[in-house]
GUDRENRO-458629 format. One record per atom (N, C-alpha, C): residue number from 1; x, y, z; atom name; residue in three letters. Coordinates in Angstrom, 3 decimals. Layout:
# GUDRENRO-458629
<pt k="NUM" east="X" north="Y" up="Z" a="CA" r="ALA"/>
...
This chain:
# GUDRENRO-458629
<pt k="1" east="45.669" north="106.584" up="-11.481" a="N" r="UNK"/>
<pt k="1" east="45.019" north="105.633" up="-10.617" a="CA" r="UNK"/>
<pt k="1" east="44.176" north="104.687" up="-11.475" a="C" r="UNK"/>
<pt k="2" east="44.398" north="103.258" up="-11.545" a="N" r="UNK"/>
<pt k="2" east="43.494" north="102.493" up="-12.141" a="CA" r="UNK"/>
<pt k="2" east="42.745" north="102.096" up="-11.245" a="C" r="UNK"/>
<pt k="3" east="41.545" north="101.249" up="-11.780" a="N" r="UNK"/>
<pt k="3" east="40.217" north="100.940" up="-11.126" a="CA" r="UNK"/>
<pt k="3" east="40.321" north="99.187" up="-10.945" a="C" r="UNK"/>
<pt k="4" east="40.175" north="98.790" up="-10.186" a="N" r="UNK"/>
<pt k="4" east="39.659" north="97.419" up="-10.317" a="CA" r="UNK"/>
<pt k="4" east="39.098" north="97.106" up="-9.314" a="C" r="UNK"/>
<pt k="5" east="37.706" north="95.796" up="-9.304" a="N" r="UNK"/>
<pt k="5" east="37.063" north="95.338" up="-9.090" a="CA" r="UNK"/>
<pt k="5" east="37.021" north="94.968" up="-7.042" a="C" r="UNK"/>
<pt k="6" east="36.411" north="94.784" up="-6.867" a="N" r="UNK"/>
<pt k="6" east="37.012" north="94.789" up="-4.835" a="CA" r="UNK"/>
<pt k="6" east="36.357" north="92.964" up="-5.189" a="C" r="UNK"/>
<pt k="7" east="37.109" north="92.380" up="-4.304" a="N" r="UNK"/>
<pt k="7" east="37.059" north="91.163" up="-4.473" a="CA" r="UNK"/>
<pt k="7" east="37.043" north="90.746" up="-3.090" a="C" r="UNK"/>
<pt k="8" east="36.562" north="89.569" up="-2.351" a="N" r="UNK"/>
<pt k="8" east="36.247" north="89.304" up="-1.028" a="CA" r="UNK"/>
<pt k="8" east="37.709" north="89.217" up="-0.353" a="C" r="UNK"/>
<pt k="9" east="38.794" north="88.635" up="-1.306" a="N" r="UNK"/>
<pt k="9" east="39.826" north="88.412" up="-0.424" a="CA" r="UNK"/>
<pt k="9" east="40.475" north="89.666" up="-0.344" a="C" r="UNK"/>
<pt k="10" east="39.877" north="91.037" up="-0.457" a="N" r="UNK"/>
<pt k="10" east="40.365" north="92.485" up="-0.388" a="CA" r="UNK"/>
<pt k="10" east="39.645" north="92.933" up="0.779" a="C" r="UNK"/>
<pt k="11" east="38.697" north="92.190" up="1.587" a="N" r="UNK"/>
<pt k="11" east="38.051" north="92.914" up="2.469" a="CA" r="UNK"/>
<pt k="11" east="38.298" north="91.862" up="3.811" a="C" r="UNK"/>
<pt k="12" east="38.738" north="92.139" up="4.521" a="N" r="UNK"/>
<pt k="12" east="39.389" north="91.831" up="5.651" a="CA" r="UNK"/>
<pt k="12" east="38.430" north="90.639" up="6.552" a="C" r="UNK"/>
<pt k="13" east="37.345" north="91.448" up="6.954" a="N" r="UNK"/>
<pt k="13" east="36.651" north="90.231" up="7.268" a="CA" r="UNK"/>
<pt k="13" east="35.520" north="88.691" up="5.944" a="C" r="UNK"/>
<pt k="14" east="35.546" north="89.207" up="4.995" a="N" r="UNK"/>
<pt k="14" east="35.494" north="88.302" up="4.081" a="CA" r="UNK"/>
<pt k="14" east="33.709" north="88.220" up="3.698" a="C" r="UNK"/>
<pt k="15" east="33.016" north="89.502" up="4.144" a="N" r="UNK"/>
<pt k="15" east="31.424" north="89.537" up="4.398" a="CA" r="UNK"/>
<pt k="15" east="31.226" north="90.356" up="3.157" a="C" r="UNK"/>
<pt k="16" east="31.230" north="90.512" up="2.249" a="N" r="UNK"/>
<pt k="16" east="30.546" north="91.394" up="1.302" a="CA" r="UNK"/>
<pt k="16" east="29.059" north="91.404" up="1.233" a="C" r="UNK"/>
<pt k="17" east="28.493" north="92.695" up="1.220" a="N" r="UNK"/>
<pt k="17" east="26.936" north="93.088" up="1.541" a="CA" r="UNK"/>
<pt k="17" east="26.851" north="92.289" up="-0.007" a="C" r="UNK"/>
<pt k="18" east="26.801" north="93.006" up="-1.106" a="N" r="UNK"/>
<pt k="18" east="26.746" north="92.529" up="-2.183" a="CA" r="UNK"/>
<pt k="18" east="26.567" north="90.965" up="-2.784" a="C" r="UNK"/>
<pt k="19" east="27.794" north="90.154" up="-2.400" a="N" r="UNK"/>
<pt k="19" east="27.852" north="89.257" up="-3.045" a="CA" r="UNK"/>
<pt k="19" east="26.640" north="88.410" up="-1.451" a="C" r="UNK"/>
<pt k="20" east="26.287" north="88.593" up="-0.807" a="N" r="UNK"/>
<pt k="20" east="25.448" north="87.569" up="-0.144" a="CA" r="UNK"/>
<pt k="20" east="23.773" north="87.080" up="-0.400" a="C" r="UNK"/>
<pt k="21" east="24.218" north="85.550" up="-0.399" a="N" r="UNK"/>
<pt k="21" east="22.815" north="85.069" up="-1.522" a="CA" r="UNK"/>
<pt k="21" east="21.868" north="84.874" up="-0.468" a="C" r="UNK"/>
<pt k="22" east="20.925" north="85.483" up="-0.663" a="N" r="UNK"/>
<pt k="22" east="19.475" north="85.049" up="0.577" a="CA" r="UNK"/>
<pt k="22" east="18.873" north="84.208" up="-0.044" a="C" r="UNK"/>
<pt k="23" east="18.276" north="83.228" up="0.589" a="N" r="UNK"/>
<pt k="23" east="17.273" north="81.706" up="0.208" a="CA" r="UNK"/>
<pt k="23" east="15.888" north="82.018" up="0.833" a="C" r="UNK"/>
<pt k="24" east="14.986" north="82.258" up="-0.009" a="N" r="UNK"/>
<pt k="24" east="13.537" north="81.884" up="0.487" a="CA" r="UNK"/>
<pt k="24" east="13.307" north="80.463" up="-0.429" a="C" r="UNK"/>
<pt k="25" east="12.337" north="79.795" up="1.036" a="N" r="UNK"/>
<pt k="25" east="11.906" north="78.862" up="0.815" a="CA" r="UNK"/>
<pt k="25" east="10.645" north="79.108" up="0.734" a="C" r="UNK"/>
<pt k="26" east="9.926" north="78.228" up="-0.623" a="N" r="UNK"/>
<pt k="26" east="8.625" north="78.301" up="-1.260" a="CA" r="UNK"/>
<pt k="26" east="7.744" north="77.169" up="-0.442" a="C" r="UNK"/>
<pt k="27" east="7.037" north="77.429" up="-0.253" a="N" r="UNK"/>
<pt k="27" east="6.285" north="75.988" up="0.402" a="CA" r="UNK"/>
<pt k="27" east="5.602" north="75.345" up="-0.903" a="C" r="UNK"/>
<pt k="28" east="5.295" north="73.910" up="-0.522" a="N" r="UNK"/>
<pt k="28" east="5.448" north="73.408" up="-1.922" a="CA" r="UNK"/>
<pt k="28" east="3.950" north="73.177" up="-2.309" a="C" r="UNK"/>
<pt k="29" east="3.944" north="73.538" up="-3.883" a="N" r="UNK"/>
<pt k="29" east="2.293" north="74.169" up="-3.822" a="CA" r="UNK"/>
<pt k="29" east="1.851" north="72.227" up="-4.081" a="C" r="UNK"/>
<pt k="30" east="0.406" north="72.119" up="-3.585" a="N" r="UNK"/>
<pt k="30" east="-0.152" north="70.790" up="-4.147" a="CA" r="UNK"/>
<pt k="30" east="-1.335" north="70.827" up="-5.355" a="C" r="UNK"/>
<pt k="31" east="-1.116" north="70.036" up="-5.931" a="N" r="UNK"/>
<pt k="31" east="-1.723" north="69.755" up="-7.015" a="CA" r="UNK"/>
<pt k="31" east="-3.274" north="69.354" up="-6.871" a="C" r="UNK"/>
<pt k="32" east="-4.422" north="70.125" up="-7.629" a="N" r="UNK"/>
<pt k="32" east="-5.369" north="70.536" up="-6.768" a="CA" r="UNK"/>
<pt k="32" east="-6.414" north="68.874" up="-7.153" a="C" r="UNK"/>
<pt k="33" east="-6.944" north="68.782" up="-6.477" a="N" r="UNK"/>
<pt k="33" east="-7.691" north="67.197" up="-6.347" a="CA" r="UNK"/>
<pt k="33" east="-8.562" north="66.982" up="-7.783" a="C" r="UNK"/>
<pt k="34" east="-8.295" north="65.842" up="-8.177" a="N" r="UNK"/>
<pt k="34" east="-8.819" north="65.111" up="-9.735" a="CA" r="UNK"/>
<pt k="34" east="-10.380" north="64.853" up="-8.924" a="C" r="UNK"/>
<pt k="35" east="-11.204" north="64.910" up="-10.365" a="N" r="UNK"/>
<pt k="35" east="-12.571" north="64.247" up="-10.087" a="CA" r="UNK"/>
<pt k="35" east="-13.333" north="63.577" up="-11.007" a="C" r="UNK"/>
<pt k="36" east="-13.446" north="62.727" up="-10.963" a="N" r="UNK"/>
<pt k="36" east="-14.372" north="61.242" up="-12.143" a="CA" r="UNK"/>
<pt k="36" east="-15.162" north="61.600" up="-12.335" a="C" r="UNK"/>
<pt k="37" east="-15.552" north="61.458" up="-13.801" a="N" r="UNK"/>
<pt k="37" east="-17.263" north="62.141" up="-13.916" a="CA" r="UNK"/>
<pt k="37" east="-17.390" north="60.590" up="-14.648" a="C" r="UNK"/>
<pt k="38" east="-18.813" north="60.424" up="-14.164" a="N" r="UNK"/>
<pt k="38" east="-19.170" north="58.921" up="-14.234" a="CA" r="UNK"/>
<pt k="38" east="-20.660" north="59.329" up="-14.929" a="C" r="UNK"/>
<pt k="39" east="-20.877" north="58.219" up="-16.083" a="N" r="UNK"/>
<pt k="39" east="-21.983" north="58.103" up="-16.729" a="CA" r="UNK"/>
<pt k="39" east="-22.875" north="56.803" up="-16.199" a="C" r="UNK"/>
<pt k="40" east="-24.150" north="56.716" up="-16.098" a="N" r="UNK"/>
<pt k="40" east="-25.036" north="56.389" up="-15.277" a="CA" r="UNK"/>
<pt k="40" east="-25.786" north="55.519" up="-16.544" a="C" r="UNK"/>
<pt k="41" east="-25.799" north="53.797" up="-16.244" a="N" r="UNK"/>
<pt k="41" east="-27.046" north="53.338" up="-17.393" a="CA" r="UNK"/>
<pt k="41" east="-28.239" north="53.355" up="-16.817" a="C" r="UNK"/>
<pt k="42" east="-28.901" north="53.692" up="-18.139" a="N" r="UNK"/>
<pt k="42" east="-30.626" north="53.877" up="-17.726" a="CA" r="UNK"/>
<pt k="42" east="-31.184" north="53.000" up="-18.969" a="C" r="UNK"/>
<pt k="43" east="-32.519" north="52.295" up="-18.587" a="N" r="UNK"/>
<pt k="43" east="-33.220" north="51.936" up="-19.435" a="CA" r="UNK"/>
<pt k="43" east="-33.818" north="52.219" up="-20.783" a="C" r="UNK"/>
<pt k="44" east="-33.838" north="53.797" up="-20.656" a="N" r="UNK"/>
<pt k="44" east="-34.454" north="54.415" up="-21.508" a="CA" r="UNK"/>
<pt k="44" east="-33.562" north="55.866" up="-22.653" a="C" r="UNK"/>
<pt k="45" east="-32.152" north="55.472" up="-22.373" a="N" r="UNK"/>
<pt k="45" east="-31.496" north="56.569" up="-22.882" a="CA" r="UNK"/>
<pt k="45" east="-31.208" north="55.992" up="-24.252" a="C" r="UNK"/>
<pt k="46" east="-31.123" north="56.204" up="-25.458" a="N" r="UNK"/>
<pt k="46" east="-30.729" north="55.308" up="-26.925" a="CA" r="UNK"/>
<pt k="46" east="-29.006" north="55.265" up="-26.640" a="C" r="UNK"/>
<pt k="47" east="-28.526" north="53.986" up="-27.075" a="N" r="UNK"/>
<pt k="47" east="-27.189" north="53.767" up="-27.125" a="CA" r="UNK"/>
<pt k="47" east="-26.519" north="54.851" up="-28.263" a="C" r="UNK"/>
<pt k="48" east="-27.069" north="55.338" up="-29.128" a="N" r="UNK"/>
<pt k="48" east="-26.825" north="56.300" up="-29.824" a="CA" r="UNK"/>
<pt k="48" east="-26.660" north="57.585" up="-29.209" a="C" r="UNK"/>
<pt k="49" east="-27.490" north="58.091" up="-28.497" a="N" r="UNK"/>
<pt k="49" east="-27.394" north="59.208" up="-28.037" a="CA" r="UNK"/>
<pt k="49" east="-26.174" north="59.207" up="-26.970" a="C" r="UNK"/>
<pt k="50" east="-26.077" north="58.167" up="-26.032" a="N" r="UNK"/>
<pt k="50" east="-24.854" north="58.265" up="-25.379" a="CA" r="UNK"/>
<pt k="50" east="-23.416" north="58.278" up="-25.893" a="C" r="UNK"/>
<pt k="51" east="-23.134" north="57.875" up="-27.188" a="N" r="UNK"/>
<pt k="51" east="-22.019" north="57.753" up="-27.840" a="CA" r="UNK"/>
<pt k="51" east="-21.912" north="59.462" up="-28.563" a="C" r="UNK"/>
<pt k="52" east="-23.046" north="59.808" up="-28.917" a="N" r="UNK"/>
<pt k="52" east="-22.884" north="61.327" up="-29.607" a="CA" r="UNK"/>
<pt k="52" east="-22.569" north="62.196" up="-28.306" a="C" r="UNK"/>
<pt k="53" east="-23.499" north="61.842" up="-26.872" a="N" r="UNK"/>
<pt k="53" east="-22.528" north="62.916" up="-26.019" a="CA" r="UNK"/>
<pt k="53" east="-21.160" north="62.795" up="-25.709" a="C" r="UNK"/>
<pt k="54" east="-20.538" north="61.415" up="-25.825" a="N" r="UNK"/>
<pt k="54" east="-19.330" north="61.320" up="-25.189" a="CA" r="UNK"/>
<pt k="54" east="-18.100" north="61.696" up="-26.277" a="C" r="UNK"/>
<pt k="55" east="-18.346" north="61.911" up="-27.826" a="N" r="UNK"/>
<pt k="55" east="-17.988" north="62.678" up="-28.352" a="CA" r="UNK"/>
<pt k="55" east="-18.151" north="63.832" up="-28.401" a="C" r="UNK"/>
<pt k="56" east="-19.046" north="64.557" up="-28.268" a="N" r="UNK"/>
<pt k="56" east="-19.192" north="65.937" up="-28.139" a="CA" r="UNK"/>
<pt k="56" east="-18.674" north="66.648" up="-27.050" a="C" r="UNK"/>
<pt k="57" east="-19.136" north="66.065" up="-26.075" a="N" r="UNK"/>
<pt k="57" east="-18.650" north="66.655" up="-24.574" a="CA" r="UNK"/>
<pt k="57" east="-17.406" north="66.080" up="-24.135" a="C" r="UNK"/>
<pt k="58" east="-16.648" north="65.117" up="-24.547" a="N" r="UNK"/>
<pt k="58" east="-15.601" north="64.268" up="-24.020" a="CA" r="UNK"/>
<pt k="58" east="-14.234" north="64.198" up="-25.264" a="C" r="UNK"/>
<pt k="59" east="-14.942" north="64.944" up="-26.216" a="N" r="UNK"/>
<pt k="59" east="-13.361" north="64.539" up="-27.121" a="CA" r="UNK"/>
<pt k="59" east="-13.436" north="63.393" up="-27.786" a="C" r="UNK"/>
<pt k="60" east="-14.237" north="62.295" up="-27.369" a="N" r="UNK"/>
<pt k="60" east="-13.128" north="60.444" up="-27.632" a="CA" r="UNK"/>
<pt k="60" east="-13.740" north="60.326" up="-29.491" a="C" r="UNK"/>
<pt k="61" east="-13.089" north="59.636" up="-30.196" a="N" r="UNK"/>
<pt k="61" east="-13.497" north="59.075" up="-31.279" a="CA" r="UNK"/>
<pt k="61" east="-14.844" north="58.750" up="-31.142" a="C" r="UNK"/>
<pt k="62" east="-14.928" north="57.641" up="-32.187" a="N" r="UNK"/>
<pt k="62" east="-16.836" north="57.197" up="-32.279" a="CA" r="UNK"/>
<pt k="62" east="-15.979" north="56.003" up="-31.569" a="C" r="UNK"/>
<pt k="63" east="-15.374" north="55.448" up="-31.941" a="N" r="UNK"/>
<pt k="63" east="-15.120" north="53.573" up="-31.174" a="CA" r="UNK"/>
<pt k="63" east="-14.179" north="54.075" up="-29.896" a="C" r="UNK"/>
<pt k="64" east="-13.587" north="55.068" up="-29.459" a="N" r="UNK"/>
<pt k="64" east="-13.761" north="55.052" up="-27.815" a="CA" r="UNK"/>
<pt k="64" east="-15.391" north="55.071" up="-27.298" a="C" r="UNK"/>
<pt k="65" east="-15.743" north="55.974" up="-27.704" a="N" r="UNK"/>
<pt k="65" east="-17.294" north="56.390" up="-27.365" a="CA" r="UNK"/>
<pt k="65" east="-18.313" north="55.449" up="-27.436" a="C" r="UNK"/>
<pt k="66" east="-17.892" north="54.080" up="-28.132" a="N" r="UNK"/>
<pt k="66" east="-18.686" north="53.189" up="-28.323" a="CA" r="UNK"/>
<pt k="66" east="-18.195" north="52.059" up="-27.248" a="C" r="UNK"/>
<pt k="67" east="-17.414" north="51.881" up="-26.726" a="N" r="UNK"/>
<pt k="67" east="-16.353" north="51.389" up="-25.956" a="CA" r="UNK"/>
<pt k="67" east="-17.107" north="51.943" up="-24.404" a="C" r="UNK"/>
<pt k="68" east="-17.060" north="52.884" up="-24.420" a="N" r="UNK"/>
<pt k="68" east="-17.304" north="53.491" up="-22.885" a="CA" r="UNK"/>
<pt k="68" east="-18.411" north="53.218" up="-23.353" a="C" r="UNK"/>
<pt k="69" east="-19.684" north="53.595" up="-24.240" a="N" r="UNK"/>
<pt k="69" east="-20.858" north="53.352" up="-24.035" a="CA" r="UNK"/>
<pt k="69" east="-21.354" north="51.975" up="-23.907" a="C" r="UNK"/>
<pt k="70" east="-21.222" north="50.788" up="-24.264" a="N" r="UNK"/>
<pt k="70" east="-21.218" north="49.533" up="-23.461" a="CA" r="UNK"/>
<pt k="70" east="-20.833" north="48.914" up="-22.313" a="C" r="UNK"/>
<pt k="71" east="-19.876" north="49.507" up="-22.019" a="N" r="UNK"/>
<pt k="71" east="-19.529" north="49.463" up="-21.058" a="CA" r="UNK"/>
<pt k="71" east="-20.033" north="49.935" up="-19.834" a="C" r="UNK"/>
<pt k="72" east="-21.021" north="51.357" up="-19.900" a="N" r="UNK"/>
<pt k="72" east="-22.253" north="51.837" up="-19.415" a="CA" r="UNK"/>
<pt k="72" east="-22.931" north="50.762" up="-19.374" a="C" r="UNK"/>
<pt k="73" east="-23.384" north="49.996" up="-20.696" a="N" r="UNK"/>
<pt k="73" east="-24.555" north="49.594" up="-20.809" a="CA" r="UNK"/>
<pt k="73" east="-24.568" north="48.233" up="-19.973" a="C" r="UNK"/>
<pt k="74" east="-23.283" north="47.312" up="-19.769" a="N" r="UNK"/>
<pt k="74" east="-22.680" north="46.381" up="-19.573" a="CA" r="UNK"/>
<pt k="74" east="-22.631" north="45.949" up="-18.073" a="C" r="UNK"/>
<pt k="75" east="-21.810" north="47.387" up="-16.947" a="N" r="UNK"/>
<pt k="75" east="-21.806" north="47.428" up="-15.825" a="CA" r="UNK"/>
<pt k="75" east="-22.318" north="48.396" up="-14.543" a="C" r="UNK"/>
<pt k="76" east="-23.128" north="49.271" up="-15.839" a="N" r="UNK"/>
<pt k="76" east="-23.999" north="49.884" up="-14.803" a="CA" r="UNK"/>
<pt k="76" east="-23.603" north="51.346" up="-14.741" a="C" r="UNK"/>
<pt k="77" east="-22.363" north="51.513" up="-14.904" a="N" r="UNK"/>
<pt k="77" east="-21.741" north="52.840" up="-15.290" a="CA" r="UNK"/>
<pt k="77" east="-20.360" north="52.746" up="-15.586" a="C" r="UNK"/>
<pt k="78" east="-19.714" north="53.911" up="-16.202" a="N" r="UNK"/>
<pt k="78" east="-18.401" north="53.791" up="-16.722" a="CA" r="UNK"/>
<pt k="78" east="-17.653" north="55.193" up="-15.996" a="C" r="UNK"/>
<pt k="79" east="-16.443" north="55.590" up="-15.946" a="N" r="UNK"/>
<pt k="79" east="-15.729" north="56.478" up="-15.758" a="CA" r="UNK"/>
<pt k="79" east="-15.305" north="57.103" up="-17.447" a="C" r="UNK"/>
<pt k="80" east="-16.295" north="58.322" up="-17.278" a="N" r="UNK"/>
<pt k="80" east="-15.450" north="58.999" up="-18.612" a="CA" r="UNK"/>
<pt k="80" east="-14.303" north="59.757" up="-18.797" a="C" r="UNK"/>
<pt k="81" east="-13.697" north="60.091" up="-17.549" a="N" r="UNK"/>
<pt k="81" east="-12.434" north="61.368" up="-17.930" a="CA" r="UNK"/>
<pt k="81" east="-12.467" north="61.279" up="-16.626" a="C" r="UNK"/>
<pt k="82" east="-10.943" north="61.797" up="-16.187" a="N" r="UNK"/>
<pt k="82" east="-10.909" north="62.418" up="-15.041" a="CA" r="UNK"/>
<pt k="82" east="-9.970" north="64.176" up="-14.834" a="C" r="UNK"/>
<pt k="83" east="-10.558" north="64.955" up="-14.555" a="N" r="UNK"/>
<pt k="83" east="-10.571" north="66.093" up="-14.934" a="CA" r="UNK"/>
<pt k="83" east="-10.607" north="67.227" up="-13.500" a="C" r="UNK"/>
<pt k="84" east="-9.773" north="67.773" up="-12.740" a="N" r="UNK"/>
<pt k="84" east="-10.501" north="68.893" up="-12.272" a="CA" r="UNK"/>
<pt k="84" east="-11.495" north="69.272" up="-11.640" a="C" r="UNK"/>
<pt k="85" east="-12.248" north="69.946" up="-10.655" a="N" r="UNK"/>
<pt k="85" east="-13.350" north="70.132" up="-10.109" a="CA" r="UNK"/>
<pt k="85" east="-13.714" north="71.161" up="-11.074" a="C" r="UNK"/>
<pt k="86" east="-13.511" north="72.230" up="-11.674" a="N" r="UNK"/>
<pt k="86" east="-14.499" north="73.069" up="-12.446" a="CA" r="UNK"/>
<pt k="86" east="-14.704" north="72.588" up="-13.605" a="C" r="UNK"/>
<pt k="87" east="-13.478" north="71.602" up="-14.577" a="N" r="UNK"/>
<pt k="87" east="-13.783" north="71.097" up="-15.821" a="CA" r="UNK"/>
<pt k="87" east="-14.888" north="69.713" up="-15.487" a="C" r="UNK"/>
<pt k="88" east="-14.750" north="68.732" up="-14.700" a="N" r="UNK"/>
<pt k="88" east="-15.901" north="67.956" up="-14.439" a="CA" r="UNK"/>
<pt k="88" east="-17.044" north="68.573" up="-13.814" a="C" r="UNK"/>
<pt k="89" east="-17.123" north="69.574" up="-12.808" a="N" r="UNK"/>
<pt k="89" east="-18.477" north="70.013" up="-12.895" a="CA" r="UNK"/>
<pt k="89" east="-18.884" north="70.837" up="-14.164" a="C" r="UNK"/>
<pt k="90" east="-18.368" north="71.405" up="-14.886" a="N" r="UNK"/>
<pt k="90" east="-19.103" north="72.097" up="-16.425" a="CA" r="UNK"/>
<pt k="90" east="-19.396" north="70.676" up="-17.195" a="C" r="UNK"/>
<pt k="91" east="-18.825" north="69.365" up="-17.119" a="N" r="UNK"/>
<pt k="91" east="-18.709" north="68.324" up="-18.065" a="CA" r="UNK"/>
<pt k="91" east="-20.331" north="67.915" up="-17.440" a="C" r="UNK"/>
<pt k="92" east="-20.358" north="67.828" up="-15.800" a="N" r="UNK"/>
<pt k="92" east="-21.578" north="66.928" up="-16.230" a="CA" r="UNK"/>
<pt k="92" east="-22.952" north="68.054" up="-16.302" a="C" r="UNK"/>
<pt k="93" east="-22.384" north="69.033" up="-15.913" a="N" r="UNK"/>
<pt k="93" east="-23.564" north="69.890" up="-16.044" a="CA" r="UNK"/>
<pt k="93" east="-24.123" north="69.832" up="-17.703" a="C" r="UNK"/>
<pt k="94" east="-23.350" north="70.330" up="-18.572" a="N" r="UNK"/>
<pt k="94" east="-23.244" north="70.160" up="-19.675" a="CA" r="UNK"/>
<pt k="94" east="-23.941" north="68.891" up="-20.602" a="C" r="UNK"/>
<pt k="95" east="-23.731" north="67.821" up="-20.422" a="N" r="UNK"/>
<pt k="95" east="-24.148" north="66.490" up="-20.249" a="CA" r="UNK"/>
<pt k="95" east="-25.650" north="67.043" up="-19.218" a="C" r="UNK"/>
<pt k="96" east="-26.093" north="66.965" up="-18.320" a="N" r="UNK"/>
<pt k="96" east="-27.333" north="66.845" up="-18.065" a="CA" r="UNK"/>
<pt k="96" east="-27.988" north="67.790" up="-18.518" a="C" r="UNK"/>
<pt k="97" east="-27.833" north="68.612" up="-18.938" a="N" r="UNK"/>
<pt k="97" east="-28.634" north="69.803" up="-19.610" a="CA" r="UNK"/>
<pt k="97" east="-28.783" north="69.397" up="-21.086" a="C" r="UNK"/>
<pt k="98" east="-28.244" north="69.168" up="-22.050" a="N" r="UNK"/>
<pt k="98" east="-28.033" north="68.029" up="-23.378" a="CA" r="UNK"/>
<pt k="98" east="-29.522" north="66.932" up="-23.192" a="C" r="UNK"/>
<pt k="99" east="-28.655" north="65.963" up="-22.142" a="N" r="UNK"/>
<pt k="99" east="-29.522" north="65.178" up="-22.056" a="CA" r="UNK"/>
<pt k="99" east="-31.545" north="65.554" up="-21.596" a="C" r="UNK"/>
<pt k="100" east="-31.200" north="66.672" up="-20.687" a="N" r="UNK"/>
<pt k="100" east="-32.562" north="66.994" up="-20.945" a="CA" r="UNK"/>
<pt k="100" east="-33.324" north="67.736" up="-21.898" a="C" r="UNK"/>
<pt k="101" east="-32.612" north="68.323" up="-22.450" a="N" r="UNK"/>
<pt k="101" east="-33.167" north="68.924" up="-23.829" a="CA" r="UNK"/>
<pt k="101" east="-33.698" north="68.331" up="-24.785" a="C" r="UNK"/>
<pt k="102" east="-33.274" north="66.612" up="-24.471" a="N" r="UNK"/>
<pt k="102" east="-33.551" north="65.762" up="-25.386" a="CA" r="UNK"/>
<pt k="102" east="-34.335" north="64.862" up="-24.981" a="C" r="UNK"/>
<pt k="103" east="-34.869" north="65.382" up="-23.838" a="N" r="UNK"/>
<pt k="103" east="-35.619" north="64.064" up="-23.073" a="CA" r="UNK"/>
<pt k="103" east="-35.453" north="62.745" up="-23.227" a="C" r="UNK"/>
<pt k="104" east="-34.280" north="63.074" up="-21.926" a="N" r="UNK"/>
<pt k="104" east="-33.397" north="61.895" up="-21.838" a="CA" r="UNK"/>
<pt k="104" east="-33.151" north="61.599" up="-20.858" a="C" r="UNK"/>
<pt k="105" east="-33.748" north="60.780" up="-19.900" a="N" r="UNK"/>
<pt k="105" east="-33.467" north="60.707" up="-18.159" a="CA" r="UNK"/>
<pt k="105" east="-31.762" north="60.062" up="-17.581" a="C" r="UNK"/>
<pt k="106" east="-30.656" north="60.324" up="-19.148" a="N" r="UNK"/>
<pt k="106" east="-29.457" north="59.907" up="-18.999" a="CA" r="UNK"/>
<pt k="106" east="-28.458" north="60.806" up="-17.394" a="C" r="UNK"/>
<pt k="107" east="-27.884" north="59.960" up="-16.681" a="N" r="UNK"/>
<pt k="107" east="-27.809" north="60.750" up="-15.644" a="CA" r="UNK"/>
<pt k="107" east="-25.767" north="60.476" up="-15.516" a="C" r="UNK"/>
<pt k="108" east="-25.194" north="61.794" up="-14.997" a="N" r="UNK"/>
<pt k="108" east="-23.644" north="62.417" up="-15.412" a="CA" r="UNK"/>
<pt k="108" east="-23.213" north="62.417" up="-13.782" a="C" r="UNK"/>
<pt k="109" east="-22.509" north="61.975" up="-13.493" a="N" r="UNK"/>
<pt k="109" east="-22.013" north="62.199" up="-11.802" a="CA" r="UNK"/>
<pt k="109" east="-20.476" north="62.588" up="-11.869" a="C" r="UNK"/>
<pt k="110" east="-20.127" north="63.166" up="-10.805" a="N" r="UNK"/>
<pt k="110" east="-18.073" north="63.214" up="-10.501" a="CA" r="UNK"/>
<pt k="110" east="-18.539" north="62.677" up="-8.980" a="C" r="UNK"/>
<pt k="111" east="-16.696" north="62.382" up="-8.730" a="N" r="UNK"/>
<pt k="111" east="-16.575" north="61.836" up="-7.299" a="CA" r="UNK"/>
<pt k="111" east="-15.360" north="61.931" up="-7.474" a="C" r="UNK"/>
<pt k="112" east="-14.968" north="62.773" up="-6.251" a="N" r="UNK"/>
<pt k="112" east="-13.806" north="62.722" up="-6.167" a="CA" r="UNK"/>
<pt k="112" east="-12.547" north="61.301" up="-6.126" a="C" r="UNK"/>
<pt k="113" east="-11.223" north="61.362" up="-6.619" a="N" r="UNK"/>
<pt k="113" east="-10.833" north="60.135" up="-7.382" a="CA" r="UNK"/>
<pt k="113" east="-9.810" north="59.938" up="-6.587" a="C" r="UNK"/>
């Protein structure tokens, strides 16, 4: 007696338990909401010091950082990154805690984007 394989056109009504593919459908996940963290000009913060946080806390070169920091200085505030609700709230927390350590009334906001 040899063996071979059972194949659908061997089974009369044509239903194999086996070969039948079930489909779940995933609901489709969304991509969780961006948030702007915005730097605030003040009278009294040194243009220096704002360019050393936005490297430190932001990644950018010295001439991005000098770029966004006039641009502060220029229109009142700038958009530094847009990032996440837990990475922009650690960014400006981070940033206002800095800035007060240094007595620095420099002020860090998000809004959703």
């Amino acid at each position: 007696m040899s063996l071979r394989p059972i194949t659908l056109s061997d089974r009369k009504d044509g239903n194999d338990p086996e070969s039948t593919v079930i489909t779940k459908t995933r609901p489709k996940t969304q991509r969780p909401p961006l948030y702007k963290v915005l730097l605030l000009n003040d009278d009294y913060t040194p243009m220096e010091f704002v360019v050393h946080i936005l490297e430190r806390f932001f990644g950018l070169s010295h001439a991005q950082a000098f770029e966004i920091m006039l641009t502060v200085h220029k229109k009142g505030l700038a958009v530094v990154g847009v990032f996440s609700f837990e990475v922009a709230e650690t960014k400006v927390a981070q940033v206002m805690d800095f800035a007060r350590r240094h007595q620095h009334p420099l002020q860090c906001t998000m809004e959703k984007e």
